[in-house]
LUMVOVO-433148 format. One record per residue (C-alpha): residue number from 0; x, y, z. Coordinates in Angstrom, 3 decimals, decimal comma. Layout:
residues N
<pt i="NUM" x="X" y="Y" z="Z"/>
...
end
This chain:
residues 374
<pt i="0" x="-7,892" y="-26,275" z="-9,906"/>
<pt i="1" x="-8,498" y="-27,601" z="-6,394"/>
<pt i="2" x="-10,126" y="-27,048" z="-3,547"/>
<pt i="3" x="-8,601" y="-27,614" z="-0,022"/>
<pt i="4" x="-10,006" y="-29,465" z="2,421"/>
<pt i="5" x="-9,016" y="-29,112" z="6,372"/>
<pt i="6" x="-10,930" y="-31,468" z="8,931"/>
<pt i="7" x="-12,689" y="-30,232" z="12,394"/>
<pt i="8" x="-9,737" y="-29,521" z="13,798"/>
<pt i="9" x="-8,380" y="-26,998" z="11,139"/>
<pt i="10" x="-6,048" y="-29,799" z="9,952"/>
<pt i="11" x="-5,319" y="-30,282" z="6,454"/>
<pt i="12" x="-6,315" y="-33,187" z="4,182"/>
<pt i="13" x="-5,468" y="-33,940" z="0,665"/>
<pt i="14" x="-7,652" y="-31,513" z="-1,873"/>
<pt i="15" x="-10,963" y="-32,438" z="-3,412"/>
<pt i="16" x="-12,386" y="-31,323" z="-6,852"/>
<pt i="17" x="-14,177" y="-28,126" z="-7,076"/>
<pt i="18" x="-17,654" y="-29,852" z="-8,350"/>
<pt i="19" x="-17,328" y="-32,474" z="-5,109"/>
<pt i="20" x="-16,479" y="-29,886" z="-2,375"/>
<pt i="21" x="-19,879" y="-27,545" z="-3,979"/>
<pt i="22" x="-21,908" y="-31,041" z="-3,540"/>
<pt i="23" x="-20,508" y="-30,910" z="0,428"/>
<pt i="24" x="-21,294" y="-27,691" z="0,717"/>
<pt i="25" x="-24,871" y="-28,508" z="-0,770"/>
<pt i="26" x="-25,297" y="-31,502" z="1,737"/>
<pt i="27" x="-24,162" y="-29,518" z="5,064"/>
<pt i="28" x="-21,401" y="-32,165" z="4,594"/>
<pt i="29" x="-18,555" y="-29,464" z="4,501"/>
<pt i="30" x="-18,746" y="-25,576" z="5,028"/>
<pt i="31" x="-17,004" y="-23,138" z="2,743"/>
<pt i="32" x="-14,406" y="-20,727" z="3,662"/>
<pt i="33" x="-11,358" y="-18,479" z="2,454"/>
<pt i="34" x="-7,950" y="-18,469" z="4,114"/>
<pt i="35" x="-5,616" y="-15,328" z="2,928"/>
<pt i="36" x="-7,712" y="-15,357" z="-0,878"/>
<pt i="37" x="-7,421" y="-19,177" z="-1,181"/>
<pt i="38" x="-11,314" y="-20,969" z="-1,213"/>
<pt i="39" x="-11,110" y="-23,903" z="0,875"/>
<pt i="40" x="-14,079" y="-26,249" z="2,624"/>
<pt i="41" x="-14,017" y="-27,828" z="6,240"/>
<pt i="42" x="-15,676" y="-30,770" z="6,321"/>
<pt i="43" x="-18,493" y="-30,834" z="9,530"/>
<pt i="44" x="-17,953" y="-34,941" z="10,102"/>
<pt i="45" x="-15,271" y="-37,289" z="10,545"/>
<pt i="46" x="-13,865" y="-37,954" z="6,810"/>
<pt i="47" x="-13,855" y="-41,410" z="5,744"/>
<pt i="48" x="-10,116" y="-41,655" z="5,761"/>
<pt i="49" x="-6,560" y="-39,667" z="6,613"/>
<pt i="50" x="-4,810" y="-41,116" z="3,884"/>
<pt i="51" x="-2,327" y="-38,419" z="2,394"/>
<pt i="52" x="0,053" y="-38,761" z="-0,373"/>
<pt i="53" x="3,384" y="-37,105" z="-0,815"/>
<pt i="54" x="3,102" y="-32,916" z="-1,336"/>
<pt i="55" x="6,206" y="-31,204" z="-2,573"/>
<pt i="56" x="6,554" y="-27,488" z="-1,986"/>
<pt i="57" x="8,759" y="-26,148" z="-5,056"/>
<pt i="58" x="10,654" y="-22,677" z="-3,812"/>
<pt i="59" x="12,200" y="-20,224" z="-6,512"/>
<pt i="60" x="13,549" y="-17,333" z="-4,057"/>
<pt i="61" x="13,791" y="-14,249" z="-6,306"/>
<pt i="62" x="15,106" y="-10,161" z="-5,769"/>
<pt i="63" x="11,238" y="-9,050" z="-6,988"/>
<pt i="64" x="9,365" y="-11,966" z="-7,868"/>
<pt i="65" x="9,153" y="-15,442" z="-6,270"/>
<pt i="66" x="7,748" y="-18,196" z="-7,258"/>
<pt i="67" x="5,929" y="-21,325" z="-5,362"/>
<pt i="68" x="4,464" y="-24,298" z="-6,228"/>
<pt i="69" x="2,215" y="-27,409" z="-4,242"/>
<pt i="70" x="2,114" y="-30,565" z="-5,690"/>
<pt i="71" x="1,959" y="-34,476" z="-5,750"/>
<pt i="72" x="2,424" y="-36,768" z="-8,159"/>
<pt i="73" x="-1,067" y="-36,674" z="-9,746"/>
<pt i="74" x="-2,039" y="-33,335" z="-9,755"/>
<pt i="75" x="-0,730" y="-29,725" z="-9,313"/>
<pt i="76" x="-2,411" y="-28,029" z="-6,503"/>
<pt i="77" x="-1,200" y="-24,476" z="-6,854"/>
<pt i="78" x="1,227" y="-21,733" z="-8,592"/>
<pt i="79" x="1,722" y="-18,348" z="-6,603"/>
<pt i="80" x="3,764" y="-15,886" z="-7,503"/>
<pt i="81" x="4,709" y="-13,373" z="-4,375"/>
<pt i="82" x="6,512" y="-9,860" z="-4,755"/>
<pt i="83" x="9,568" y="-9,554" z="-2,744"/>
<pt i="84" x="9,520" y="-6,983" z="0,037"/>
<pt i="85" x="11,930" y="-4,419" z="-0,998"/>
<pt i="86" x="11,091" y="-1,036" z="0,544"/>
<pt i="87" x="12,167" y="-1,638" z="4,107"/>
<pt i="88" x="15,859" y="-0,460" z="3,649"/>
<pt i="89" x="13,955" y="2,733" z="2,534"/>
<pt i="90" x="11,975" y="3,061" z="5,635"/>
<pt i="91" x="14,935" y="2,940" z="7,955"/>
<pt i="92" x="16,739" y="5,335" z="5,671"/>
<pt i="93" x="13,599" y="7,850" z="6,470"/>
<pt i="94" x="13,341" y="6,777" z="9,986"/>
<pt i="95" x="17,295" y="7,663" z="10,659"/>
<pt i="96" x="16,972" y="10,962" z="8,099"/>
<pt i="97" x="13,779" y="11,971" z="10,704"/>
<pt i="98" x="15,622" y="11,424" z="14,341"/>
<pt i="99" x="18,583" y="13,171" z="12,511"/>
<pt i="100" x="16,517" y="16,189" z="11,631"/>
<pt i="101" x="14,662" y="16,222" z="14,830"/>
<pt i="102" x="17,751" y="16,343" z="16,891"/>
<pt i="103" x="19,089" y="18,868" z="14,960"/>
<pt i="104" x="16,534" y="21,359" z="15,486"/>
<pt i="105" x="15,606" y="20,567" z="18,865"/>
<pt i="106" x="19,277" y="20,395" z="19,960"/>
<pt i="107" x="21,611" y="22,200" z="17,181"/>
<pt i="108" x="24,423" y="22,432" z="19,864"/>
<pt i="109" x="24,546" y="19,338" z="20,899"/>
<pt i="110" x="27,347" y="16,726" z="20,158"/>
<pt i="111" x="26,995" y="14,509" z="17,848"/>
<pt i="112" x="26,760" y="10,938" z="18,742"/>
<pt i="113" x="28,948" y="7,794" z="18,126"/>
<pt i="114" x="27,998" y="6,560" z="14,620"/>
<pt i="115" x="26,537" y="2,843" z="15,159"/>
<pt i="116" x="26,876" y="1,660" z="11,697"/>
<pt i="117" x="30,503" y="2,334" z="11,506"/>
<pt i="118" x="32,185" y="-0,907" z="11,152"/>
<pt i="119" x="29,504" y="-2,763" z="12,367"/>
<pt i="120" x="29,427" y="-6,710" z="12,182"/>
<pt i="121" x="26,119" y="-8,216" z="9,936"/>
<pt i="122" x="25,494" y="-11,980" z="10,068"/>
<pt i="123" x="25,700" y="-14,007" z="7,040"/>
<pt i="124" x="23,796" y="-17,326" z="8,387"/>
<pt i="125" x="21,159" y="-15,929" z="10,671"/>
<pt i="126" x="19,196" y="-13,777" z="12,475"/>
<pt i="127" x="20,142" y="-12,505" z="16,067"/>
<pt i="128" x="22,638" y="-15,794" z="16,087"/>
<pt i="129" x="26,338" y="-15,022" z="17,350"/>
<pt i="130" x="29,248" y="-15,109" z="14,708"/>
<pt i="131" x="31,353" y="-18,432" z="14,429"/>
<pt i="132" x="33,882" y="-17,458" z="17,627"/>
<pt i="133" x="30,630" y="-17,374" z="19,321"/>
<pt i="134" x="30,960" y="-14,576" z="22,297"/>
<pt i="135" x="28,266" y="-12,474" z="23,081"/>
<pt i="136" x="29,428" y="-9,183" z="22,017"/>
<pt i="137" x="30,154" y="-10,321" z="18,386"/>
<pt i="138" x="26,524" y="-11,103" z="18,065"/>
<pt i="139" x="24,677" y="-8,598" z="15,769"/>
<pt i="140" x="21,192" y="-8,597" z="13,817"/>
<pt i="141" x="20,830" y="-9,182" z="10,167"/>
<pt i="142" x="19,908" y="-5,882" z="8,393"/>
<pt i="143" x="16,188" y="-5,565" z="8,398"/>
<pt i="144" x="15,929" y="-5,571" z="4,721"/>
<pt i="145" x="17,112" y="-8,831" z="4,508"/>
<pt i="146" x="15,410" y="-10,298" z="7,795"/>
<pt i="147" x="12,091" y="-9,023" z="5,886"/>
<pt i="148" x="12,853" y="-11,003" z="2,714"/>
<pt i="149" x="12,699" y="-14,280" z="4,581"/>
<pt i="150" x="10,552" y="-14,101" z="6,925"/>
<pt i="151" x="8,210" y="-13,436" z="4,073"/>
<pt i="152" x="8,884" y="-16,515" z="2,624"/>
<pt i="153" x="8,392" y="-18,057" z="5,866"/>
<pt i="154" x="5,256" y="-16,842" z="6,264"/>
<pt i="155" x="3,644" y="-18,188" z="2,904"/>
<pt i="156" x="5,283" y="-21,446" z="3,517"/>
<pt i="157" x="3,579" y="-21,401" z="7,037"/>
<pt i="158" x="0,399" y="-20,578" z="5,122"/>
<pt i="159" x="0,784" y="-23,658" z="2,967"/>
<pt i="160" x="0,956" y="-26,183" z="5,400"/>
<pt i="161" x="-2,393" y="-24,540" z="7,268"/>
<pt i="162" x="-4,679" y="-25,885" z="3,861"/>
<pt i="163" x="-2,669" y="-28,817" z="2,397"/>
<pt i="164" x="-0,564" y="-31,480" z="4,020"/>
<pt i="165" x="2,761" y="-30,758" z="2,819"/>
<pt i="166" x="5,536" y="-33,262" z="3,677"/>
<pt i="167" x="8,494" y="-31,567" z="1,643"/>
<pt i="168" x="9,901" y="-28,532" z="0,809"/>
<pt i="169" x="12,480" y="-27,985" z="-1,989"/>
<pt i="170" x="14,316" y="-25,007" z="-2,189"/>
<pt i="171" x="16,705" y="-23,659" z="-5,175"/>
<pt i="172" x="19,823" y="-23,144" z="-3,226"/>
<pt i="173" x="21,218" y="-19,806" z="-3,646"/>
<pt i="174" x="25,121" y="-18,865" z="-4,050"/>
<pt i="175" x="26,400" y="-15,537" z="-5,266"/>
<pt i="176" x="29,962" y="-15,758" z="-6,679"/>
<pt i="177" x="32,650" y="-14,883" z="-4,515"/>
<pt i="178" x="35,952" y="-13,098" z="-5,067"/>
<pt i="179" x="39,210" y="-13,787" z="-4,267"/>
<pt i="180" x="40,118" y="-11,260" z="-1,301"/>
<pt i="181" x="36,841" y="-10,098" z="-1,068"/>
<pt i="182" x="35,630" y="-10,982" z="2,108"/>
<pt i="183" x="32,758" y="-7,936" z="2,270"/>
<pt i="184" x="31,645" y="-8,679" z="-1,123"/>
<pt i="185" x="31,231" y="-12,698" z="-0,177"/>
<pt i="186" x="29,695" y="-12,216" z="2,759"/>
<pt i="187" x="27,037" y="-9,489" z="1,999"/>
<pt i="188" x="26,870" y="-9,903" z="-2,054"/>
<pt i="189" x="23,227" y="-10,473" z="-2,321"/>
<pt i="190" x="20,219" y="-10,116" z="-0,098"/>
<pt i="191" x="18,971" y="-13,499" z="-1,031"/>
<pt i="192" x="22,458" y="-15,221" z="0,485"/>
<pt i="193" x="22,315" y="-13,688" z="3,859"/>
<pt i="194" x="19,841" y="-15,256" z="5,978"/>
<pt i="195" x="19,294" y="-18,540" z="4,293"/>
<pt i="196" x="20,915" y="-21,097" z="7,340"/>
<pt i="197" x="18,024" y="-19,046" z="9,046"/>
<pt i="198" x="15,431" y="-19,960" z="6,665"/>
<pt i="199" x="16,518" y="-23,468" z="6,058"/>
<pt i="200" x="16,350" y="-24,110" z="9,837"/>
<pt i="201" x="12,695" y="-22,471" z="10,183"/>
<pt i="202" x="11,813" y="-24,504" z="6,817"/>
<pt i="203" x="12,361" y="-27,810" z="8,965"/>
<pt i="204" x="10,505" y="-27,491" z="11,795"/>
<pt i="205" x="7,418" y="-27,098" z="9,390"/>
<pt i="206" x="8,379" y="-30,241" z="7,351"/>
<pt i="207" x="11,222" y="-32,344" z="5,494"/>
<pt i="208" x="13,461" y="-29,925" z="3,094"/>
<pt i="209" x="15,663" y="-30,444" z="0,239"/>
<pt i="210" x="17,873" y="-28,018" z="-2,118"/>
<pt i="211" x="18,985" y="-28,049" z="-5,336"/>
<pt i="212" x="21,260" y="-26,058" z="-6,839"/>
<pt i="213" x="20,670" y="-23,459" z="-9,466"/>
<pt i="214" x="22,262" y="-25,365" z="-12,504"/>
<pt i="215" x="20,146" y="-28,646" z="-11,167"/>
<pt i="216" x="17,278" y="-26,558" z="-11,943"/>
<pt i="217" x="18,409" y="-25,561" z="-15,596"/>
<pt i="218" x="19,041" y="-29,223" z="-16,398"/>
<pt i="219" x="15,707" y="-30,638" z="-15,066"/>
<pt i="220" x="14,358" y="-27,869" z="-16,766"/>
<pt i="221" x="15,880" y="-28,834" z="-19,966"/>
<pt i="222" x="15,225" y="-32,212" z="-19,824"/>
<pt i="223" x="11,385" y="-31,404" z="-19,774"/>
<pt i="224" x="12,073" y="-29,392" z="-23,098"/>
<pt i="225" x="10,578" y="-26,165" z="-20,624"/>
<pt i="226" x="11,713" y="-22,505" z="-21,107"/>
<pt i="227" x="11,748" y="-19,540" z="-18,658"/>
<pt i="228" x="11,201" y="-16,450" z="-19,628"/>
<pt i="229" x="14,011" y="-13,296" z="-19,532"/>
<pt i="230" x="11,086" y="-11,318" z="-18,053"/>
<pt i="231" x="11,670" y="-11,640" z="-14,414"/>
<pt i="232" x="8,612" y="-8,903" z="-13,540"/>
<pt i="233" x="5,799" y="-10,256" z="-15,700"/>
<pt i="234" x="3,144" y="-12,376" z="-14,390"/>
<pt i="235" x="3,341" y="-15,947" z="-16,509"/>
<pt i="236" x="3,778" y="-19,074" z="-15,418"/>
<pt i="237" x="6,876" y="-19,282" z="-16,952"/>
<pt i="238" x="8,132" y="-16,027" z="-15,410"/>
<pt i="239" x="9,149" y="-17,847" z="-11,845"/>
<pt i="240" x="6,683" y="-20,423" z="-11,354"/>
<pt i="241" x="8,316" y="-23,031" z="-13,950"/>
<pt i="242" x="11,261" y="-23,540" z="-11,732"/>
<pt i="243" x="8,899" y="-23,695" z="-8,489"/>
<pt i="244" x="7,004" y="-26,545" z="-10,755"/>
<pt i="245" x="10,263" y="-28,281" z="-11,678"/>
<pt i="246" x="11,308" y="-28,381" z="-8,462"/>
<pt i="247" x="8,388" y="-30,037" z="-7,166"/>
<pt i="248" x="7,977" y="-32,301" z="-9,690"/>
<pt i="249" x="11,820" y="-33,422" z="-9,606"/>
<pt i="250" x="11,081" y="-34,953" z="-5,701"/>
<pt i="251" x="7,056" y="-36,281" z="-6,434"/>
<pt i="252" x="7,457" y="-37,096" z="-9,744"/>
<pt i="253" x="4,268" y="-37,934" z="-12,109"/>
<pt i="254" x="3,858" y="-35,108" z="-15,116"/>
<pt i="255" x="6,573" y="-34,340" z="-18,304"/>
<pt i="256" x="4,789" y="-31,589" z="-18,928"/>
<pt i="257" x="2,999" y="-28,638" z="-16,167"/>
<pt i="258" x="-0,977" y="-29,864" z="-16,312"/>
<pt i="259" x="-1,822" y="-26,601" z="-14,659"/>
<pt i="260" x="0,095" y="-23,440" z="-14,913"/>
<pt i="261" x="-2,737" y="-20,962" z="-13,707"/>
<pt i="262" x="-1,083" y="-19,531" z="-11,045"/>
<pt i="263" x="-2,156" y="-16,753" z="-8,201"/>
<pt i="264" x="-0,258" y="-13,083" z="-7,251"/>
<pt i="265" x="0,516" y="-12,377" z="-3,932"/>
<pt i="266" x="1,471" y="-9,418" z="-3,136"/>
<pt i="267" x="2,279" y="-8,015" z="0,176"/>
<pt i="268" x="0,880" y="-4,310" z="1,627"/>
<pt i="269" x="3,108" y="-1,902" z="2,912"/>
<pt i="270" x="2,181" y="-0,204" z="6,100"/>
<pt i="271" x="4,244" y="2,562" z="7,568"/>
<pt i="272" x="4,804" y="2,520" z="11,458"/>
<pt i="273" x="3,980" y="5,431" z="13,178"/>
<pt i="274" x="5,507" y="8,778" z="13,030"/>
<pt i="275" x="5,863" y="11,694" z="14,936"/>
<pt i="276" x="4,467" y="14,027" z="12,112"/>
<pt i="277" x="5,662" y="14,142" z="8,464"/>
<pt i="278" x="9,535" y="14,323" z="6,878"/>
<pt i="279" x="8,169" y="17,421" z="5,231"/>
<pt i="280" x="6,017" y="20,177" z="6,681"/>
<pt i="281" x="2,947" y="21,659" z="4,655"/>
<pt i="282" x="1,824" y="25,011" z="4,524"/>
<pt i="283" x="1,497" y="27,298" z="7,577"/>
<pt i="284" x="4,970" y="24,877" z="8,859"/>
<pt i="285" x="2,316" y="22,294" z="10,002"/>
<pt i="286" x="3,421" y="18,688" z="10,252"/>
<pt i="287" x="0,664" y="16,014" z="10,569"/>
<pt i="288" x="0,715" y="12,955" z="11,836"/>
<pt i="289" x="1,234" y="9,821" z="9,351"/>
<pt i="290" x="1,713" y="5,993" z="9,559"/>
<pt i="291" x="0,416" y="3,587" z="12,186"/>
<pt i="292" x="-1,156" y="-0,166" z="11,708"/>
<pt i="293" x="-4,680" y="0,927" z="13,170"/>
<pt i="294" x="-7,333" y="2,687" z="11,335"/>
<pt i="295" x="-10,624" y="4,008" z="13,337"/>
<pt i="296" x="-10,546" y="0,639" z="15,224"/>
<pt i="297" x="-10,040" y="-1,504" z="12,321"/>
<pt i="298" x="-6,347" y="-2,935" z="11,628"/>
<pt i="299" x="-4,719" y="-2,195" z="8,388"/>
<pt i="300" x="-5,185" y="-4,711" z="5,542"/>
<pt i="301" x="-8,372" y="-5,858" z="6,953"/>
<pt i="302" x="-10,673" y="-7,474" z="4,813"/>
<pt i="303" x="-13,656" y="-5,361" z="4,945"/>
<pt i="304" x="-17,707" y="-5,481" z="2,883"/>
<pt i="305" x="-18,932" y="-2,370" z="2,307"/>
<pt i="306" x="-22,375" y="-1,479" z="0,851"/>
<pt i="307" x="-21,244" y="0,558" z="-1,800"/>
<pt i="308" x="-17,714" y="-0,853" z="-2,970"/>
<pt i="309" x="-18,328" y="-4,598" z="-1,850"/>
<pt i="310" x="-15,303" y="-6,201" z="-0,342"/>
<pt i="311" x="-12,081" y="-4,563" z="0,040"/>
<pt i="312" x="-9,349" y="-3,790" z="2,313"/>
<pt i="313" x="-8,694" y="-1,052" z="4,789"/>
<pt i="314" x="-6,127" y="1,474" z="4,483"/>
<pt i="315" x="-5,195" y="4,840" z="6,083"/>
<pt i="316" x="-7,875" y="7,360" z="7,957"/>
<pt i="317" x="-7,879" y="10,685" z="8,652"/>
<pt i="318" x="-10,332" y="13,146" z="10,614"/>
<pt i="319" x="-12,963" y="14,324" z="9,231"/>
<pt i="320" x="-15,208" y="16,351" z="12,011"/>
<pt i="321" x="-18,460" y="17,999" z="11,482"/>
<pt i="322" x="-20,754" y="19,952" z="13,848"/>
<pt i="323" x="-22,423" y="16,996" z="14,906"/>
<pt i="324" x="-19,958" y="15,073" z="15,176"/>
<pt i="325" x="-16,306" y="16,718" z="15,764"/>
<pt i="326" x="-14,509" y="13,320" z="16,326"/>
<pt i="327" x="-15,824" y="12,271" z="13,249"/>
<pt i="328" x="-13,203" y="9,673" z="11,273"/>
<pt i="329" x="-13,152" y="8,547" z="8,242"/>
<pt i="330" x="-11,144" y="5,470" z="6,496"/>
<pt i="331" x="-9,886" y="4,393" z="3,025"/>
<pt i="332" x="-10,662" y="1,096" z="1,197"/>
<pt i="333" x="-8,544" y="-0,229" z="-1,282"/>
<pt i="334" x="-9,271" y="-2,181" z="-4,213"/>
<pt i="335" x="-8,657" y="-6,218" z="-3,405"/>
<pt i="336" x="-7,251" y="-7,026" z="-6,903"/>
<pt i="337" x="-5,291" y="-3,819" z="-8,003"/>
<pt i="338" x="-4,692" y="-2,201" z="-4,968"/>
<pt i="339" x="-6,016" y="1,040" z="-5,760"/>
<pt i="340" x="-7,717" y="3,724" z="-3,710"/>
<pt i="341" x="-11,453" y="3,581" z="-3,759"/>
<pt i="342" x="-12,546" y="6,330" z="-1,686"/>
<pt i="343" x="-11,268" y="8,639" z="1,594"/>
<pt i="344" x="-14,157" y="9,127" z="2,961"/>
<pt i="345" x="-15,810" y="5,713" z="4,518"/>
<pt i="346" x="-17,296" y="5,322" z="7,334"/>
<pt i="347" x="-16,518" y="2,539" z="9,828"/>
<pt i="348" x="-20,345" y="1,942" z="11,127"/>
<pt i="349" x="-20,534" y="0,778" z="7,181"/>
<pt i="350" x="-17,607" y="-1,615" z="7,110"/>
<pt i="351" x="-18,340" y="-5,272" z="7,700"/>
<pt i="352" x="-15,060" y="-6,699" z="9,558"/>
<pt i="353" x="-13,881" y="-9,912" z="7,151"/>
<pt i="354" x="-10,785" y="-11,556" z="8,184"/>
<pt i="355" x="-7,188" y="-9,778" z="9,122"/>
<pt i="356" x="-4,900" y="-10,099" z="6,059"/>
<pt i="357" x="-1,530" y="-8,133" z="5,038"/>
<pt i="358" x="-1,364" y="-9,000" z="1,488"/>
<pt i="359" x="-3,384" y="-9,575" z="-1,292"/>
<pt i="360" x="-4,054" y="-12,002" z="-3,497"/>
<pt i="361" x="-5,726" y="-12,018" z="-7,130"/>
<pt i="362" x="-6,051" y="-14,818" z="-9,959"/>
<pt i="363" x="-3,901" y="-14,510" z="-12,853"/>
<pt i="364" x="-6,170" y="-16,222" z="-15,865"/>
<pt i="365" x="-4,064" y="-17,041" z="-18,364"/>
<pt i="366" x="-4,573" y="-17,512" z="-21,770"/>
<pt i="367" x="-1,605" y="-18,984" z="-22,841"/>
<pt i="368" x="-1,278" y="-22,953" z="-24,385"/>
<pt i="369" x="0,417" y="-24,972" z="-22,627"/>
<pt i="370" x="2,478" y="-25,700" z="-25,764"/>
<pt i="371" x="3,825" y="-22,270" z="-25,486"/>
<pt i="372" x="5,910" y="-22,642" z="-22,091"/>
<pt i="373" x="7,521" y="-25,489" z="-23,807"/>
end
């Protein structure tokens, strides 16, 4: 493993070893920090040089799991593996089923509205773009499931380039089989299709890009004598992540075989936005309130220390008042590496703010030969 290295300025230089960056640190010559789970050092002088050598970005877009990989031609930097966000078509479902009911009850008589999803126009190449005869009105937005998909992949890319000096990106190029006649089907088949031009565009700006196509993949693959595995949902390195290495290693070059296939999970929290009250009322007919991105003054997903349950991340609240105090509120923390619910009942006074974050990230240690993926 490696340790990233960023100058003054917050910009990135190549990585150092982990035993070098703790003698910096030991000298004043660097000071430690983490950016989104990832240990890196800043350096508190002018390094001795800038000198940078080629970092490849390898991309394996998924339906659940994704896979990403940083490397050059000596070393591997990093493996992540992100879940796919795939609960916002869900959201807007409730969100509709909600205004729906509301309407209903506060106006029963009322007629109904023009349906706006009825024969309504998606876009296959971007986001908020106009379609190919390029008027105004034919312009529509991508469904937000699918603008949610990429712009998550945007954002860990953008994350990438904030701790190492990437200079390419390489992308598996996606293509669903199409159907003769079926012009519905081939332009909305798959959720990773739609939205790509997009991606590819916002991909450039950050650095150089390059795409291979699925069966390029398999052969480079083969060539190394590597295997994937058929299960897409499981956390090895040869779940996703051997594709995200091949592809890197196809542009820098350097390794036959993956040197490092430790890899980290990302996954990303779901918030709620804020509702009016619950879909369903409790007893006595009494909705509550629910969702929202702020929690007793502290955003959602914050990275928080507390005295009792060390560092974790903030979740919901809810009000708690007592005779002392009647707009008493209390949050809950959530475990950092599983996610789970450590208490209800925390207080804010005891929560030392950390750093914003809206996923999470934890350390898969494997114990798996490296003989094994081959």
């Amino acid at each position: 493993m490696f340790v990233p290295v960023v100058d003054q300025n917050n910009r990135p230089l190549m990585p150092t070893t982990p035993s070098r960056a703790k003698r910096w640190i030991k000298s004043g010559k660097a000071t430690p920090f983490f950016k989104k789970g990832i240990f890196c050092v800043r350096l508190n002088q002018e390094p001795s040089n800038r000198n940078t050598q080629p970092i490849a970005v390898g991309i394996d877009p998924g339906s659940k799991r994704e896979g990403f990989t940083v490397k050059s031609k000596m070393h591997t930097y990093l493996n992540i593996q992100t879940h796919a966000i795939d609960w916002v078509k869900d959201h807007v479902e409730v969100r509709r089923n909600m205004g729906r009911a509301r309407r209903f009850r506060n106006t029963p008589c009322r007629q109904n509205r023009k349906n706006r999803l009825v024969n309504k126009q998606k876009l296959p190449s971007g986001f908020g773009s106009s379609l190919s005869t390029g008027t105004a009105k034919t312009a529509t937005a991508s469904p937000p499931s699918t603008k949610a998909r990429w712009q998550w992949k945007l954002r860990i890319c953008k994350w990438l380039t904030l701790i190492f000096p990437i200079s390419t990106f390489v992308v598996e190029d996606i293509k669903a089989k199409t159907r003769k006649g079926g012009k519905k089907w081939n332009i909305m088949f798959s959720p990773l299709e739609v939205g790509k031009k997009w991606f590819y565009s916002e991909l450039k700006r950050l650095a150089n890009m390059e795409t291979r196509t699925g069966n390029d993949t398999y052969e480079m693959r083969q060539s190394l004598g590597l295997k994937k595995s058929k299960n897409k949902l499981s956390n090895n390195f040869s779940a996703h992540c051997v594709d995200s290495w091949v592809l890197a290693n196809w542009f820098v070059g350097g390794h036959t075989k993956p040197e490092n296939i430790q890899l980290i999970e990302v996954i990303p929290l779901e918030f709620h936005r804020r509702q009016l009250h619950r879909l369903q009322h409790s007893a006595g007919h009494i909705r509550s309130r629910y969702g929202g991105t702020i929690s007793a003054g502290f955003k959602r997903g914050s990275i928080i220390k507390h005295p009792k349950f060390g560092f974790c991340y903030v979740g919901g609240w809810q009000e708690s008042p007592t005779k002392k105090d009647p707009s008493r509120k209390t949050i809950s923390l959530h475990s950092l590496d599983t996610g789970k619910r450590l208490t209800q009942n925390a207080l804010s006074n005891d929560c030392l703010f950390k750093a914003y974050s809206s996923w999470r990230s934890t350390a898969i240690i494997t114990a798996v030969r490296l003989s094994s993926t081959v």
